[in-house]
N, C-alpha and C positions, 0 to 999 in steps of 0.2 A: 555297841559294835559286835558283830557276830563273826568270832576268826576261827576258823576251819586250819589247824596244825597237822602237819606230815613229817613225815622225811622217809632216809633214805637205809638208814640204820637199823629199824626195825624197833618197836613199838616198845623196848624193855633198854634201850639206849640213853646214855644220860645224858647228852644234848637236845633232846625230846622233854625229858622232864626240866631241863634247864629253862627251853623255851618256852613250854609252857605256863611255869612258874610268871616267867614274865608279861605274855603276854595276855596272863588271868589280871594283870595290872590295868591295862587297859580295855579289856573285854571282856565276851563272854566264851568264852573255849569249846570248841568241839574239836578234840582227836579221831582222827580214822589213819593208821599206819601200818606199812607191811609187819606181819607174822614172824620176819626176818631178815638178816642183812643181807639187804637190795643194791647194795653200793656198783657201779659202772654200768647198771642195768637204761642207763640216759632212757628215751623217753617210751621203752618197750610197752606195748599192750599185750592182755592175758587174752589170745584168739581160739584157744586149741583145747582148753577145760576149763570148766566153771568154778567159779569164784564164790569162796565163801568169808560168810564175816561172824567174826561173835565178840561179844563182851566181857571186858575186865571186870574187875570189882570195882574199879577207880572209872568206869564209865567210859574208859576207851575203848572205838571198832579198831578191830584188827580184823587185816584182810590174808589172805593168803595169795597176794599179787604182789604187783610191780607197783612203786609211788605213783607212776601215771594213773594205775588200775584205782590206786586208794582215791586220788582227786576226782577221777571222774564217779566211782560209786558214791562218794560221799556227796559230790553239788547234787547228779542225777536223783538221787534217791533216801540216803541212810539220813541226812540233815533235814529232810521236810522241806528245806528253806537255804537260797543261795547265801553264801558265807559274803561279807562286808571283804574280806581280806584273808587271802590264803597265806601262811608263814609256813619255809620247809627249812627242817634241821633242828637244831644246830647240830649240822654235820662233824663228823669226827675224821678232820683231815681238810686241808685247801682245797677250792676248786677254782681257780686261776684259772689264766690263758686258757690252752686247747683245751684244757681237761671239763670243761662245760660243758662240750660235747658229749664226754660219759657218761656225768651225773646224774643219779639218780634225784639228787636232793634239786638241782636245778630243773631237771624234769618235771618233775610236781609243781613248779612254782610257774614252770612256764605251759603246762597244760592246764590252767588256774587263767593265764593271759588269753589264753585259747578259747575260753569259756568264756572271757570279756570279766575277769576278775582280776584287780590289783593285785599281786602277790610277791611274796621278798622271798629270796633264798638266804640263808645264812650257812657261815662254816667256820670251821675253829682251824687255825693256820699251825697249832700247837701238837705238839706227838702226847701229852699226859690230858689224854680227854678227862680226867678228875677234875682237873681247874675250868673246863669250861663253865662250871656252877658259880663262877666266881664273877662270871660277866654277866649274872642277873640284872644289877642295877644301870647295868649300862645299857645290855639291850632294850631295855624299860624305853630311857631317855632315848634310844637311839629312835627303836619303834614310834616312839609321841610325832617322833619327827617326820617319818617315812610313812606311816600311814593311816596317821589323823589328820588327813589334811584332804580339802577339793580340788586340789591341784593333781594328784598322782597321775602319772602318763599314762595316756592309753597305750596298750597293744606294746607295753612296754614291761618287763621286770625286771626287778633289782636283783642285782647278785651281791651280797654283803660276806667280806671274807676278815675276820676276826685274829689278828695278829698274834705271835706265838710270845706276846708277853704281861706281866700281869698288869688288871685292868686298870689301876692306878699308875700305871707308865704309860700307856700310851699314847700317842705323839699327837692324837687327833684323826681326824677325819679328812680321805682324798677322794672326790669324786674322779675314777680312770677308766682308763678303754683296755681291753684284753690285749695279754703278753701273748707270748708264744711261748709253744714249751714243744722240746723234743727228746724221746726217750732214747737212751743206748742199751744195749745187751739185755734188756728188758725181757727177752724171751729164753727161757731156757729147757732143754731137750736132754731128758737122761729116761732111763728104764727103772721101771717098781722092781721089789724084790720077788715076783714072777718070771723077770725079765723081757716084759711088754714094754714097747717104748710109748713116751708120754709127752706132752710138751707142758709148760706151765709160762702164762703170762703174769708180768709183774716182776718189781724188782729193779734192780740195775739202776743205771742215773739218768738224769734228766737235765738237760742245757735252756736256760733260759733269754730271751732276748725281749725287745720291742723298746718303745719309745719312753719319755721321761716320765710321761703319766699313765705307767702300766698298772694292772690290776698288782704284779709279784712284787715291782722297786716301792710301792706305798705299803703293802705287808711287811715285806723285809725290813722296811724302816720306823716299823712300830706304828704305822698306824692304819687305821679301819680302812677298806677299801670300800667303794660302791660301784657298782659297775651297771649302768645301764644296758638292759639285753633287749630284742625286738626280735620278733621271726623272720624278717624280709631278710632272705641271704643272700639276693641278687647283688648283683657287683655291677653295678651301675657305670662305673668307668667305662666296661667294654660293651656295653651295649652297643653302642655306635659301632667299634672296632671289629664285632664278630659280623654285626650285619651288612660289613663290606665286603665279607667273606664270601657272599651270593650264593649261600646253599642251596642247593637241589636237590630233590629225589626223584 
């Protein structure tokens, strides 16, 4: 099996060598990862200057883009050869409900779906990204599971989000559908010591809701989440309801 690894983190990140660690268990590894932490970059392309790549000593490309830019140079071109199975992360921090949206690391796994490639996103629900090294052998077994198999959904990707405790507690495994999340006071507006005014996003809290089998209530309760994700974001319900609406121009 030929697995094409990313993320979102940037190519010197210990969730990168966590994953890869593991899924050298099962395959044969090719890395191509941004230069840099890419994180809330969701699914940006590099349109406006050229994109370069060079090599580690340990045989990793490093791109000087966005995860989307690293997925698509890498099937396009740097691999010779379409990857069996793209894996992104092991992100440092959850990517739950709305925040899929942002992510960089879900990015890459779903521009991987885009190309007609299986691919899993992973992420660590924990604030001491040191311990994510600790979920090797779990990823291992988890992977055997998610995508050694002829089953895997088309035009579909996993989002896998890794609970913030250690791996021999964990409660098990919940296949969920995405929470919701909503940020407060998250933006804040002061002046540098020039006295230019600034704004800075990030920060503040965040209120969680949604139903019994969310992506956040099987985190918070110790155990692995899976979340199946698909591009079609049509809202099927109102179809019928908007087009009684008899739009004109």
């Amino acid at each position: 099996m030929q697995i094409l690894v990313t993320n979102d983190d940037g190519y010197l990140a210990g969730g990168l060598r966590t994953l890869v660690r593991a899924a050298s268990r099962i395959g044969t590894v090719h890395v191509v990862a941004p230069d840099r932490e890419q994180s809330a970059t969701s699914h940006s392309l590099t349109l406006h200057y050229p994109l370069r790549v060079r090599s580690t000593e340990d045989g990793m490309r490093v791109v000087d883009g966005t995860p989307t830019d690293c997925v698509m140079l890498a099937v396009g071109d740097i691999l010779g050869q379409r990857p069996d199975v793209v894996l992104s992360g092991v992100n440092h921090g959850a990517n739950l409900g709305d925040d899929v949206l942002y992510s960089g690391t879900v990015a890459a796994a779903m521009e991987a779906t885009i190309l007609g490639i299986p691919a899993v996103a992973i992420s660590y629900a924990g604030r001491d990204v040191e311990r994510i090294a600790e979920w090797e052998d779990v990823l291992v077994r988890l992977l055997e599971q998610l995508v050694v198999r002829d089953d895997f959904p088309a035009e579909t990707l996993l989002n896998v989000n890794l609970p913030p405790v250690s791996p021999d507690r964990v409660a098990g495994v919940r296949v969920t559908t995405l929470g919701r999340r909503a940020y407060v006071e998250s933006l804040t507006r002061a002046q540098d010591p020039s006295g230019r005014e600034y704004y800075w996003i990030g920060g503040g809290q965040s209120r969680w809701w949604g139903g019994p089998d969310s992506d956040f209530r099987a985190v918070h309760s110790g155990y692995v989440s899976v979340t199946p994700l698909h591009m079609d974001l049509t809202n099927y319900r109102l179809l019928e309801g908007i087009a009684r609406w008899d739009l004109k121009v």
